[in-house]
C-alpha positions as CSV (number, residue, x, y, z in Angstrom):
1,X,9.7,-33.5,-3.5
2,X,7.4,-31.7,-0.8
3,X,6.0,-28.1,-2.0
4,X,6.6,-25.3,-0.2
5,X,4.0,-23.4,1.5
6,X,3.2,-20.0,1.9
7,X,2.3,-19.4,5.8
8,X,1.1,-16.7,8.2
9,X,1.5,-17.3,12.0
10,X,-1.3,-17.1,14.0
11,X,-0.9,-13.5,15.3
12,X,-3.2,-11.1,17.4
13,X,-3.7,-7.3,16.0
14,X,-1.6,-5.3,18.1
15,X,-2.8,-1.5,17.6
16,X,-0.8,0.2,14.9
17,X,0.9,-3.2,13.7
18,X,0.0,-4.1,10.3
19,X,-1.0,-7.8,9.7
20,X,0.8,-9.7,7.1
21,X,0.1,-9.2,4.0
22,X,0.8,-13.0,3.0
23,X,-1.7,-15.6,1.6
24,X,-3.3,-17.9,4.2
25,X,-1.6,-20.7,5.1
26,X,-1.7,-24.0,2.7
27,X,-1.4,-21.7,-0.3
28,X,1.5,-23.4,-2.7
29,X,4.3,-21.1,-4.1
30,X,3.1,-22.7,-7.3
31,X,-0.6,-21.1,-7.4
32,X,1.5,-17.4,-6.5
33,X,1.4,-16.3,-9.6
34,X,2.9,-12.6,-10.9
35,X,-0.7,-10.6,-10.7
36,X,-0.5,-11.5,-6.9
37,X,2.2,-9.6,-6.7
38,X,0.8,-7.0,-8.2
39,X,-1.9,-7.1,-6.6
40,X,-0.4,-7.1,-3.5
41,X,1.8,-4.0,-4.4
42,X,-1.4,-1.9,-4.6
43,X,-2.5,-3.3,-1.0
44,X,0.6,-2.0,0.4
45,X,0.8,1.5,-1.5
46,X,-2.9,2.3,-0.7
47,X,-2.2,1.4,3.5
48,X,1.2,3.2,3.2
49,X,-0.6,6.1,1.7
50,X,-3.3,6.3,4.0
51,X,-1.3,6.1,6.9
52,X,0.7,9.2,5.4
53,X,-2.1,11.2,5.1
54,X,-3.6,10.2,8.4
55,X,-0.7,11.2,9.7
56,X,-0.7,14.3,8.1
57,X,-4.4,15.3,8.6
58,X,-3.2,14.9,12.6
59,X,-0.3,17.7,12.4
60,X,-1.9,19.9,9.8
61,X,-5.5,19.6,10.1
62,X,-6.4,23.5,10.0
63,X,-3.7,23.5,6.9
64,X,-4.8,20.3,5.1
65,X,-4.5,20.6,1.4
66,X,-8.2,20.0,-0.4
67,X,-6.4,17.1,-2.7
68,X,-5.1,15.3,0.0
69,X,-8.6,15.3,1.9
70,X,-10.0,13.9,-0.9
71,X,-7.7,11.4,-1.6
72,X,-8.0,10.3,2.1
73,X,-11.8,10.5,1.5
74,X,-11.3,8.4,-1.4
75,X,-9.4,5.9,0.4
76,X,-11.5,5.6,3.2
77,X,-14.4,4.9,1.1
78,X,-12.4,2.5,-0.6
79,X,-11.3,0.3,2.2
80,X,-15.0,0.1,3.6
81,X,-16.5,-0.1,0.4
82,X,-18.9,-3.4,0.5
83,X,-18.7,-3.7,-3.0
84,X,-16.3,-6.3,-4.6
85,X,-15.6,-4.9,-7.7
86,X,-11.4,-5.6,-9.9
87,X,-9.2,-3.5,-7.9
88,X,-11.5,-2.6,-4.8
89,X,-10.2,-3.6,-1.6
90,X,-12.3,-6.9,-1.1
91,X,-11.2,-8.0,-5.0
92,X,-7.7,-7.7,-3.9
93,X,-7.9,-9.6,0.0
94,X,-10.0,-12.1,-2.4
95,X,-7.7,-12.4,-4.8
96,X,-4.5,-12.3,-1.9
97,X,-6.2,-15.3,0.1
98,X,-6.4,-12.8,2.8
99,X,-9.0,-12.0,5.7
100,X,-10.1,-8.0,5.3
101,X,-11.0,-7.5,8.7
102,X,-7.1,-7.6,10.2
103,X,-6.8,-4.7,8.0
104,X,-9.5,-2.9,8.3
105,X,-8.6,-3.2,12.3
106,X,-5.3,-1.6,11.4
107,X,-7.0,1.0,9.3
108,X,-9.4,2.0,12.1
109,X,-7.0,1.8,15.0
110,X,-4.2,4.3,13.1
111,X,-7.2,6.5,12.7
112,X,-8.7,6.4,16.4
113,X,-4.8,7.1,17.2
114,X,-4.2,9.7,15.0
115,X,-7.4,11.6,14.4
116,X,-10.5,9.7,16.2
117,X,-13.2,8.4,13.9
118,X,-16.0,10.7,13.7
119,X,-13.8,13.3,11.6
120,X,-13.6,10.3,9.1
121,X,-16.9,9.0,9.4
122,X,-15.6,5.5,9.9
């Protein structure tokens, strides 16, 4: 009996369209194992909440609550963080079988739509 595969097509970053968040191709549904999930689950809260907050920062920038700037500060610094340390963003594409650069792409180009870079220091 053949295995089945987990797969990603070979799509191009369109601006404001998040990659997949699925393991490279050639990944068997027997290696996915529960942390993955998991795993993956934190992937997808910290991109939905940055994009909440980017969104945010765009319509109230002048009203911006202190706690959500640093929580968007803190997730910045998390998705460009160079360290791979459990639970930073490279751990997790590393453990995902995932490249981080689709993402950070998406992460940048909601930014430059929303906001523009500089007042994020990206």
């Amino acid at each position: 009996m053949e295995e089945e595969i987990f797969a990603i097509g070979a799509e191009t970053i369109i601006e404001d369209t998040l990659p997949p968040l699925d393991p490279l191709p050639n990944i068997p549904n027997s290696y996915w194992r529960p942390e993955h999930e998991l795993w993956k689950a934190v992937l997808e809260d910290a991109i939905f909440c940055y994009d909440k907050l980017i969104r945010k920062y765009a319509l109230e920038k002048y009203n911006f609550e202190q706690k959500d700037e640093q929580e968007l500060q803190e997730l910045v610094a998390w998705f460009f963080s160079k360290e791979n340390y459990v639970g930073g963003f490279l751990f997790i594409c590393d453990v995902l079988f995932l490249e981080n650069d689709p993402i950070l792409k998406y992460i940048v180009s909601i930014t430059k739509k929303h906001i523009g870079l500089k007042e994020l220091n990206i």
